[in-house]
DRENDO-1510 file (C-alpha; in Angstrom, 1 decimal, always signed):
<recs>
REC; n; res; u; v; w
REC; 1; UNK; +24.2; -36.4; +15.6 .
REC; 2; UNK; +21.5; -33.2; +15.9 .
REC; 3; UNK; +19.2; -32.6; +13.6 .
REC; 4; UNK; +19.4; -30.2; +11.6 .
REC; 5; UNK; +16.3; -28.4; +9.8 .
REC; 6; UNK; +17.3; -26.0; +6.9 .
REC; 7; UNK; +14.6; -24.6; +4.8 .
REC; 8; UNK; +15.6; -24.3; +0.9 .
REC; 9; UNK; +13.2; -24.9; -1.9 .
REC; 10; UNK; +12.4; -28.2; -3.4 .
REC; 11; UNK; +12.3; -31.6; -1.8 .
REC; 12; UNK; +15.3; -33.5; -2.1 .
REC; 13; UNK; +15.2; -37.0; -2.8 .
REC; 14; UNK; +18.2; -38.7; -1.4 .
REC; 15; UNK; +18.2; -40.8; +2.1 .
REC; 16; UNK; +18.6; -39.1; +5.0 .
REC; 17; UNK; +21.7; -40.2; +7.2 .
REC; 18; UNK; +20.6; -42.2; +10.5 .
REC; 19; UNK; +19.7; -39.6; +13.2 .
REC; 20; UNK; +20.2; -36.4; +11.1 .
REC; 21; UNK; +18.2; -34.4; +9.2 .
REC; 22; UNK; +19.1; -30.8; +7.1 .
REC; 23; UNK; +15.5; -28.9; +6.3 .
REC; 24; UNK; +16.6; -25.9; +3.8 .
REC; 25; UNK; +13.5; -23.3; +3.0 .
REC; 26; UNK; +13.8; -21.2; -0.4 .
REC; 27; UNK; +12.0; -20.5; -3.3 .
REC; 28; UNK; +11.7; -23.9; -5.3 .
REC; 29; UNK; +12.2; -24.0; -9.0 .
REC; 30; UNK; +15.3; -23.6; -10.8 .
REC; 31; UNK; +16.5; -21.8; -7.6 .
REC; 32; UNK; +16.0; -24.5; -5.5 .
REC; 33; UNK; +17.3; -27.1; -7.7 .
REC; 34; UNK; +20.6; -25.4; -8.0 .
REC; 35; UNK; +21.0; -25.1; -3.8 .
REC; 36; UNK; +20.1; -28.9; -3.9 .
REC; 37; UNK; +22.9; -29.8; -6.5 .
REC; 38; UNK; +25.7; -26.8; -5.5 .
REC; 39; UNK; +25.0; -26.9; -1.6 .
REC; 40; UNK; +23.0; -29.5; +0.3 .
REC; 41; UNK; +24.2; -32.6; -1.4 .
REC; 42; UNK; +27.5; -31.7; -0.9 .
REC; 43; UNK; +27.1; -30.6; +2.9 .
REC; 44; UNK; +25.7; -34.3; +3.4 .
REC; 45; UNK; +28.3; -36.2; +1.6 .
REC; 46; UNK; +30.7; -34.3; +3.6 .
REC; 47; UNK; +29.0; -33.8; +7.2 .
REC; 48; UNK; +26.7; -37.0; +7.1 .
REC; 49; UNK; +23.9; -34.7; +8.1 .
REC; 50; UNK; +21.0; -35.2; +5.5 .
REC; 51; UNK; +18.9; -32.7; +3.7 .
REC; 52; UNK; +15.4; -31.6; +3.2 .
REC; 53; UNK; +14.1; -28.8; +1.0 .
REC; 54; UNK; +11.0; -27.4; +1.0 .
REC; 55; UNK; +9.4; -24.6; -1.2 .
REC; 56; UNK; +7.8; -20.8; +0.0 .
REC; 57; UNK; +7.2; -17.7; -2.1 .
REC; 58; UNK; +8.1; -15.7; +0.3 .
REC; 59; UNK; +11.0; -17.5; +3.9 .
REC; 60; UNK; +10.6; -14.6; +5.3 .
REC; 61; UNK; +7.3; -14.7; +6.1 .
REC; 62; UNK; +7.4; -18.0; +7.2 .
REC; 63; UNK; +10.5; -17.1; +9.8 .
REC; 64; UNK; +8.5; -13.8; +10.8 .
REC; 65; UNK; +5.5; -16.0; +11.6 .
REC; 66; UNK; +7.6; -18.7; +13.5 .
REC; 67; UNK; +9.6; -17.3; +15.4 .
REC; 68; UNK; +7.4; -14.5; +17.4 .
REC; 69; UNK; +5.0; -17.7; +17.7 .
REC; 70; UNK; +7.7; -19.5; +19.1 .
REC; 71; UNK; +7.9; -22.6; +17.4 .
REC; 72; UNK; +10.9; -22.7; +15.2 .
REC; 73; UNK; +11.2; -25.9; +13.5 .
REC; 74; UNK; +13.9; -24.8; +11.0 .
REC; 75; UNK; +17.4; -24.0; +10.5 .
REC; 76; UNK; +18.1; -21.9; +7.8 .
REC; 77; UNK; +16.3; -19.7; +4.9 .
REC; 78; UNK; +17.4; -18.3; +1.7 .
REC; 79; UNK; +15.8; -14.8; +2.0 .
REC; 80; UNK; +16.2; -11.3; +0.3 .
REC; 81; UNK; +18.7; -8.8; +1.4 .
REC; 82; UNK; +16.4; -5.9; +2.8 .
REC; 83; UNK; +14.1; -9.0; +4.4 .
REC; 84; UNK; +17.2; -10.2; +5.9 .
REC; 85; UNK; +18.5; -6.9; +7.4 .
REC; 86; UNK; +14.7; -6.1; +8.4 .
REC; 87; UNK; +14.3; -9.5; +9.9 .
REC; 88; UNK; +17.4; -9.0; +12.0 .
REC; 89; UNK; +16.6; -5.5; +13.3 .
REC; 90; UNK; +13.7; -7.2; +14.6 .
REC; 91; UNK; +15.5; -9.8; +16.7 .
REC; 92; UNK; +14.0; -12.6; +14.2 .
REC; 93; UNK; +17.4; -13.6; +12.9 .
REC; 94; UNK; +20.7; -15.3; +15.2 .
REC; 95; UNK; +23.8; -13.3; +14.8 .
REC; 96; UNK; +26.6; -14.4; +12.0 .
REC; 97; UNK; +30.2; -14.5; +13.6 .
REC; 98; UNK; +32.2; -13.4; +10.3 .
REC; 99; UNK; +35.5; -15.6; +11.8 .
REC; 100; UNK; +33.4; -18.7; +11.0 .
REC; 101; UNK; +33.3; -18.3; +7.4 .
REC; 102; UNK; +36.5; -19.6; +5.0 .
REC; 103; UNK; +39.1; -17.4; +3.4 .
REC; 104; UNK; +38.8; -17.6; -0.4 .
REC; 105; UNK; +40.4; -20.4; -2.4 .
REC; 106; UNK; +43.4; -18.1; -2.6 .
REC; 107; UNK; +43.5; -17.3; +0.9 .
REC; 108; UNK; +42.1; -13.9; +0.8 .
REC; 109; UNK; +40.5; -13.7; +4.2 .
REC; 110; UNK; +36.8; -14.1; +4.0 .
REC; 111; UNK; +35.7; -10.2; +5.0 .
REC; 112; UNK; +37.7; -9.3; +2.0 .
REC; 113; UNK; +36.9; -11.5; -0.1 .
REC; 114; UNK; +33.3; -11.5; -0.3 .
REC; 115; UNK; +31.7; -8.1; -2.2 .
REC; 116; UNK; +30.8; -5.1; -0.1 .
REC; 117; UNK; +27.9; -5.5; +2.1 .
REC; 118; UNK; +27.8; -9.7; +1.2 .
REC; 119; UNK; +28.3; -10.3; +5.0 .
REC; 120; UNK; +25.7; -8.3; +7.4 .
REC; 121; UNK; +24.8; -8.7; +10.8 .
REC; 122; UNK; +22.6; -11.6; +10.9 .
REC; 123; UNK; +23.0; -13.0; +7.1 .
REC; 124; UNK; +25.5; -14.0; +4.0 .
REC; 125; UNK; +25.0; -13.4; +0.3 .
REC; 126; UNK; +24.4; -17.2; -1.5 .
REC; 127; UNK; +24.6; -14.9; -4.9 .
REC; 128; UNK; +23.6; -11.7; -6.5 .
REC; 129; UNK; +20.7; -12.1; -8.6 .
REC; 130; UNK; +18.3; -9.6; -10.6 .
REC; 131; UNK; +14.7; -9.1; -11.5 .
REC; 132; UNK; +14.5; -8.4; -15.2 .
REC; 133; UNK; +12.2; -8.9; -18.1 .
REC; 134; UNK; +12.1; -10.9; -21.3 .
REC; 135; UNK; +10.3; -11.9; -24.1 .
REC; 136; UNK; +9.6; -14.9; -26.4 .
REC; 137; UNK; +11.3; -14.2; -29.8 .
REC; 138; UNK; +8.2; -16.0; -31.7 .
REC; 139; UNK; +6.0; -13.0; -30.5 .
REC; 140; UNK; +7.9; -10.5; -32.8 .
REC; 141; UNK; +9.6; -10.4; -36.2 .
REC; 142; UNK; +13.4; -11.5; -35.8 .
REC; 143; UNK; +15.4; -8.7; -34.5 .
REC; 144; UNK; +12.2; -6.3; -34.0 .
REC; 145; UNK; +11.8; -7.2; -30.5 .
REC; 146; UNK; +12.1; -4.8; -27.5 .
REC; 147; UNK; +15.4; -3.4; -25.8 .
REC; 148; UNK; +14.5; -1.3; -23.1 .
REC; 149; UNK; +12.8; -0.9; -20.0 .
REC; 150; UNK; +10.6; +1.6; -21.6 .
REC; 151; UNK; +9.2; -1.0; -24.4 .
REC; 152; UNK; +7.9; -2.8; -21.9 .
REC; 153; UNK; +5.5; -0.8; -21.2 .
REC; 154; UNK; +4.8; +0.6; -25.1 .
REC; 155; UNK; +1.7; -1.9; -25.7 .
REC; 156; UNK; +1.4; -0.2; -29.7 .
REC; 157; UNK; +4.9; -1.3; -30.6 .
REC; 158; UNK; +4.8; -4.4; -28.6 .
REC; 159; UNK; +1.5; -5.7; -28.4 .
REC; 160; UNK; +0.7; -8.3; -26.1 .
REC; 161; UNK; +0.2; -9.4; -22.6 .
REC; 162; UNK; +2.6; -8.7; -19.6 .
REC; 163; UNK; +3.7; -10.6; -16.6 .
REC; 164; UNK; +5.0; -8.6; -13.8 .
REC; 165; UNK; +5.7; -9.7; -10.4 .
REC; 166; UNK; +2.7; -9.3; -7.5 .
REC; 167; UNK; +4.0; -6.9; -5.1 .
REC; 168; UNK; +5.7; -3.1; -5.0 .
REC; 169; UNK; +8.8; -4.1; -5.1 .
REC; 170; UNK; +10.9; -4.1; -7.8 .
REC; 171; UNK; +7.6; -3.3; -9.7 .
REC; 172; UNK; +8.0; +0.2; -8.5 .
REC; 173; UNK; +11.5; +0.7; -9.8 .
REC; 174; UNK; +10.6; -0.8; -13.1 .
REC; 175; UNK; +7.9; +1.3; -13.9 .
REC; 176; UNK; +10.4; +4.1; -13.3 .
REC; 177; UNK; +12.8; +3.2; -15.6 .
REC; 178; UNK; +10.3; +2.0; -17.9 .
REC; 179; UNK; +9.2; +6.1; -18.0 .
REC; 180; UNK; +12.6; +7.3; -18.6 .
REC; 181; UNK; +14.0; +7.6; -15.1 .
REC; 182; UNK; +17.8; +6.9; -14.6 .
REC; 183; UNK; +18.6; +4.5; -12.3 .
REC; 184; UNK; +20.3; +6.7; -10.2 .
REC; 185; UNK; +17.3; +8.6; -10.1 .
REC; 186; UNK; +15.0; +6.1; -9.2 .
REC; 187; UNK; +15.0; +6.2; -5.1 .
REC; 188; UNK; +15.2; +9.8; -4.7 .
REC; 189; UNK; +12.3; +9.7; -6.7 .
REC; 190; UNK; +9.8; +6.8; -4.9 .
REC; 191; UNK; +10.7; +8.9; -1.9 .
REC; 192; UNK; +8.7; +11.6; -2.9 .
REC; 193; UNK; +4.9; +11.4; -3.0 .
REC; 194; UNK; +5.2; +12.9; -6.7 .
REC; 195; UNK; +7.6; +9.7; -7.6 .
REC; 196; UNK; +4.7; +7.7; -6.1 .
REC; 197; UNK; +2.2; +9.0; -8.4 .
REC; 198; UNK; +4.7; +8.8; -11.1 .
REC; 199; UNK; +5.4; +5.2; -10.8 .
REC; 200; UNK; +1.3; +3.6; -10.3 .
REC; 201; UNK; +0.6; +6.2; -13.0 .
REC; 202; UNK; +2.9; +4.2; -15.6 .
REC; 203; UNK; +1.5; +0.4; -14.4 .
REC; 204; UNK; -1.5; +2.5; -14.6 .
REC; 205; UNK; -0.6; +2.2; -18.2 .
REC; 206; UNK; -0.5; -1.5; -18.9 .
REC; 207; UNK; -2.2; -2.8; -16.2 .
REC; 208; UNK; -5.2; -3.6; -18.1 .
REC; 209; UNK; -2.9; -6.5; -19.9 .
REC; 210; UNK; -0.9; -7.8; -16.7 .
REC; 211; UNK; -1.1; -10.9; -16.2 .
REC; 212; UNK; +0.7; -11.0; -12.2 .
REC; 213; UNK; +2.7; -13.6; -10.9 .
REC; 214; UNK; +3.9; -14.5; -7.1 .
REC; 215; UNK; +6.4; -17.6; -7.2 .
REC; 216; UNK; +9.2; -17.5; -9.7 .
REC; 217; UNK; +8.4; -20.6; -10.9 .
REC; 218; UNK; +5.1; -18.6; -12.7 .
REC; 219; UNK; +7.0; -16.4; -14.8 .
REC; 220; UNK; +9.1; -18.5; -17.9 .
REC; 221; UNK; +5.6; -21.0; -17.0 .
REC; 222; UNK; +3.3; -17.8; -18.6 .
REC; 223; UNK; +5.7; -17.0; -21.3 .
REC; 224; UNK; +5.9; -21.2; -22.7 .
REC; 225; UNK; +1.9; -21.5; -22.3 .
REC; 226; UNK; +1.8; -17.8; -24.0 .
REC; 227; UNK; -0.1; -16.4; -21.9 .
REC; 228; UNK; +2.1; -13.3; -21.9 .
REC; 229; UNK; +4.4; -11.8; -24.6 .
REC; 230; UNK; +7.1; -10.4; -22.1 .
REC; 231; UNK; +7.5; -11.0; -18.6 .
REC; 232; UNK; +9.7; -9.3; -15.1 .
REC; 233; UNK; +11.4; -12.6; -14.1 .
REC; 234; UNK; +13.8; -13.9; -11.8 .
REC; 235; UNK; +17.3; -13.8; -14.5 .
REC; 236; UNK; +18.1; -17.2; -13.4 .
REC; 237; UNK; +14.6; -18.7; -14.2 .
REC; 238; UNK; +14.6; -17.6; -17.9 .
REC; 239; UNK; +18.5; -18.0; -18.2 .
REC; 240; UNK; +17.6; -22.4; -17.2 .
REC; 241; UNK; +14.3; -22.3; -19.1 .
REC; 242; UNK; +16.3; -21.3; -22.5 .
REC; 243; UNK; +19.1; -23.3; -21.2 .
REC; 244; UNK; +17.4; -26.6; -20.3 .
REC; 245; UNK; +14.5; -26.6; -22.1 .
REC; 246; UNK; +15.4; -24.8; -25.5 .
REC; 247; UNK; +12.9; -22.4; -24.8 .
REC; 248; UNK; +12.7; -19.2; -27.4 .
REC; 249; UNK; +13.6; -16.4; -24.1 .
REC; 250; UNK; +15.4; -13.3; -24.0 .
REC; 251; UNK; +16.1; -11.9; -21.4 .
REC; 252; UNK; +16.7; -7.8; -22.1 .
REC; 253; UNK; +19.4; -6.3; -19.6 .
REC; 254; UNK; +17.9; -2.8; -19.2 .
REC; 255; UNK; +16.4; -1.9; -16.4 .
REC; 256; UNK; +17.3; -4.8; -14.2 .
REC; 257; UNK; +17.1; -4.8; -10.5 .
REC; 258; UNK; +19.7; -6.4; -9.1 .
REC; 259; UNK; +20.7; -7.2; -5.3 .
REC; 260; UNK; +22.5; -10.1; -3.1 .
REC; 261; UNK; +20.2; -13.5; -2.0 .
REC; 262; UNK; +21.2; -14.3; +1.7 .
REC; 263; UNK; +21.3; -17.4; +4.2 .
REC; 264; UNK; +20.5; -16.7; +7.5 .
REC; 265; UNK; +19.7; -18.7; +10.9 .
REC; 266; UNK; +16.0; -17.9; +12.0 .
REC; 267; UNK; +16.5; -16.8; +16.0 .
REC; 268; UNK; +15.9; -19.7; +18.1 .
REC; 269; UNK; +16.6; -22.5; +15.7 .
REC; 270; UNK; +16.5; -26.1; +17.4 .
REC; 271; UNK; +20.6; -26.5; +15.8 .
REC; 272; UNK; +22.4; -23.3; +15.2 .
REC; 273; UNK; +25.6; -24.4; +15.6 .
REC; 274; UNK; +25.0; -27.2; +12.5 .
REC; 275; UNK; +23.3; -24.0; +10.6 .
REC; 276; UNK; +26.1; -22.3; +10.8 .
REC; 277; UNK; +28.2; -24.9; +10.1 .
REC; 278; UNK; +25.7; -24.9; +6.5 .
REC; 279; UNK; +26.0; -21.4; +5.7 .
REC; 280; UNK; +29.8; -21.7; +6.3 .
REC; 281; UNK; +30.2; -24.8; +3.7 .
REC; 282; UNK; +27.6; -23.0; +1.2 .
REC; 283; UNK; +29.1; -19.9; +0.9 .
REC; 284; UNK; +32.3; -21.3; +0.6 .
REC; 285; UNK; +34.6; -20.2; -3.1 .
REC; 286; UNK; +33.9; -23.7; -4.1 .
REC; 287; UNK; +30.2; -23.5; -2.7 .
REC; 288; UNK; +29.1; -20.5; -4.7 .
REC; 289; UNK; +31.1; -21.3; -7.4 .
REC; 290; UNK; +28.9; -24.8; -7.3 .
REC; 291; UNK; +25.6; -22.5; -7.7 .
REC; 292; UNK; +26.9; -20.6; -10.3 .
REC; 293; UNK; +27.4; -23.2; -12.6 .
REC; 294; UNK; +24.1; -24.4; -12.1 .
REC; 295; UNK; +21.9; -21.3; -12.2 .
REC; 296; UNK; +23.2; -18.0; -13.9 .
REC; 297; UNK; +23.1; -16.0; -10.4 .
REC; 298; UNK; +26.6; -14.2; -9.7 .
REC; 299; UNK; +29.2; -15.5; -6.6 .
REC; 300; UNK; +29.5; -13.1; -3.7 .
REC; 301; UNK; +33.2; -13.9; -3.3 .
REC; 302; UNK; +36.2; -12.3; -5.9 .
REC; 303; UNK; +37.7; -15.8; -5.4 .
REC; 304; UNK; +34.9; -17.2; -7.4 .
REC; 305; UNK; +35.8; -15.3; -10.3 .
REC; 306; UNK; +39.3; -16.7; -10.3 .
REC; 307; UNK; +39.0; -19.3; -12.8 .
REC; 308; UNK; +36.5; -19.8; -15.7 .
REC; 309; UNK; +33.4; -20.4; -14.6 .
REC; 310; UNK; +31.0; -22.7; -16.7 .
REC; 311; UNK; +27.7; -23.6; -17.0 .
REC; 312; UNK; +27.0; -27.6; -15.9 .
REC; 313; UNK; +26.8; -28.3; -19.9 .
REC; 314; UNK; +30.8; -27.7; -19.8 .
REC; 315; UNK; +30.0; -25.2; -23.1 .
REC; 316; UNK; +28.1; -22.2; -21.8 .
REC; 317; UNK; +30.4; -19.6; -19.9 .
REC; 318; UNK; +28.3; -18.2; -17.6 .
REC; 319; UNK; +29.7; -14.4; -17.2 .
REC; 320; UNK; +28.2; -12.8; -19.7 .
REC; 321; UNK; +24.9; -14.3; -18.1 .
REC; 322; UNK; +25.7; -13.2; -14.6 .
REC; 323; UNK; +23.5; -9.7; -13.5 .
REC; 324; UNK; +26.9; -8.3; -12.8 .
REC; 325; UNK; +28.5; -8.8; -15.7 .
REC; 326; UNK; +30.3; -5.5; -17.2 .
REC; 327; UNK; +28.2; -5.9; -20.3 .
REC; 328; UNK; +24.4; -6.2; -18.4 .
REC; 329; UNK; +25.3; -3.2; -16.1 .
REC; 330; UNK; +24.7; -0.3; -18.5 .
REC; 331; UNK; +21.2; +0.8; -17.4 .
REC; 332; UNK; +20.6; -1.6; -14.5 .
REC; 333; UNK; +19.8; -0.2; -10.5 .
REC; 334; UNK; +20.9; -1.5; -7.6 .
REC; 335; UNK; +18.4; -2.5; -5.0 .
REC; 336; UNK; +18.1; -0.4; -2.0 .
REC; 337; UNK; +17.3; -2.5; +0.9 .
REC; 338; UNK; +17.5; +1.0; +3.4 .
REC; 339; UNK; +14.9; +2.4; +1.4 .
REC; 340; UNK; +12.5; -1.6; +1.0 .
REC; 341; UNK; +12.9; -2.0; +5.2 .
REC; 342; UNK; +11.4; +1.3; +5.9 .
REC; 343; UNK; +8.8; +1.8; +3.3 .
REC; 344; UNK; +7.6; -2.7; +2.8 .
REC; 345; UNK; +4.8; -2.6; +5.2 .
REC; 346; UNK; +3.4; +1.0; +3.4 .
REC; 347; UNK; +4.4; +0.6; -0.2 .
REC; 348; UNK; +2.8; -3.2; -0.1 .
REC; 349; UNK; -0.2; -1.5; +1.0 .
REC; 350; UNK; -0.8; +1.1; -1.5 .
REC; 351; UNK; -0.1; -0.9; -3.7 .
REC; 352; UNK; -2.4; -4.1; -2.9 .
REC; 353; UNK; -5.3; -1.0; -2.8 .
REC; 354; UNK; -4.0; +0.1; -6.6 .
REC; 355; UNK; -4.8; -3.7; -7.3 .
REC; 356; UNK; -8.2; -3.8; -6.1 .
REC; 357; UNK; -9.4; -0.9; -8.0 .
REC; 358; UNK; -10.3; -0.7; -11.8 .
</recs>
């Protein structure tokens, strides 16, 4: 049997089968736990093939950096939608043949089961997950704590320290919303140079008390050791922190940025054909399902939805916790990966130079 090298996020700790070997590169954390439970242990119980996980902050980079060096040594990465389609328009990424993936669980083919634009080119959505921001209830009196995007960023009212992710995106789009911009408004607005302005003007505004964080891991880790009052997160890192741990998190569902995580094959990987066999299982109804019950990230099939769908403590229904739930949609944004693949590279700059300064 091949190897296979997968890239995910944390290291697994079950014995690998006798000449195989599954390497899966993702984010580590919550995340990556969930991918270990929901889709690698699985795929080697029922392939054989064994499974590795290691942890990045950003796969993307790390496929970017392998593959135009020519040394691939992995199979798969769990990477963000515009990385993916940006990735692939580079000729980084092997191309997906949609026939290899299952119909639903109700035998839906798969191209309409799975939610418009889960499938691309080169890549398939593991879930739909957001970027939001929450709080820890002891900071404020019960019920007095903030709603909108736009408390985040009132430091009278809410005094206290922020956490907001390192980086233009998403942060961008926040500090939009959080000055009263609809989300509809939002990329016609950072398209402008005026928007621009607009948006460092408002992190202008806090920036003194940001505390900034890079791996996902970092953000419920500031809010227990108090280092910040409120924080942008990852939904599914606060949802398992309150969930697990009993920690004292909200998350507030305004102004969330929400978009679809995908698997794809870096270009050159030493054993497509077992990648794809990965990405096939993983994204499976029953293989996003899996995740879902593990982490509060949303399925990118309708099939998933068919039956209830619980959290692993059998109690918790996770809907209401997904980003796409009816009820978290009211003032949330969709990410724009058009706009994130053409504007990365200039936006990350700017913004790395608004860092440096006072």
């Amino acid at each position: 049997m091949k190897k296979l090298l997968i890239l995910s996020t944390a290291l697994s700790s079950f014995a690998f089968a006798a000449n195989a070997e599954v390497i899966l590169m993702s984010w580590g954390g919550a995340y990556g736990a969930a991918q270990n439970d929901a889709h690698l242990k699985p795929f080697t119980e029922a392939t054989g093939i064994a499974t590795t996980m290691l942890d990045s902050d950003n796969p993307a980079t790390a496929v970017k950096a392998m593959v135009e060096a020519g040394n691939v040594n992995m199979d798969v990465v769990s990477i963000e939608y515009a990385d993916s389609i940006r990735l692939c328009d580079e000729g980084l990424l092997e191309l997906i043949d949609p026939a290899m993936l299952p119909a639903g669980n109700d035998g839906v083919p798969a191209l309409d089961d799975f939610f418009p634009g889960a499938v691309t080119e080169c890549a398939v959505s593991t879930d739909i997950w957001a970027q939001v921001f929450a709080y820890d209830t002891t900071k404020y009196p019960e019920g007095a704590g903030p709603t909108t995007a736009v408390d985040f960023f009132d430091l009278e009212k809410f005094p206290g320290k922020r956490g907001l992710r390192k980086g233009a995106k998403t942060m961008l789009e926040f500090a939009l919303m959080g000055d009263g911009v609809a989300p509809a408004d939002v990329y016609a607005l950072l398209s402008t140079p005026e928007g621009l302005d607009r948006a460092f003007a408002k992190l202008d505004t806090i920036k003194s008390e940001v505390v900034w964080w890079e791996a996902g891991s970092q953000a419920p880790q500031l809010l227990a050791d108090g280092e910040v009052a409120m924080t942008s997160a990852y939904n599914g890192r606060i949802f398992n922190a309150a969930m697990t741990e009993g920690k004292p998190f909200k998350i507030v569902w305004d102004g969330q940025i929400y978009e679809n995580e995908m698997y794809a094959v870096p270009k050159g990987a030493p054993n497509k054909e077992e990648a794809m066999k990965f990405i096939a299982y993983a994204t499976s109804t029953d293989g996003l399902r899996a995740q879902a019950t593990q982490i509060s990230y949303g399925p990118a099939r309708k099939s998933a939805f068919n039956e209830p769908l619980m959290f692993k403590d059998g109690v918790t229904d996770m809907i209401p916790n997904l980003p796409t739930a009816p009820g978290n949609l009211g003032n949330a944004l969709e990410a724009n990966h058009e706009f994130w693949v053409d504007k990365d590279s200039e936006l990350n700059e700017r913004f790395n130079a608004w860092l440096a300064t006072n």
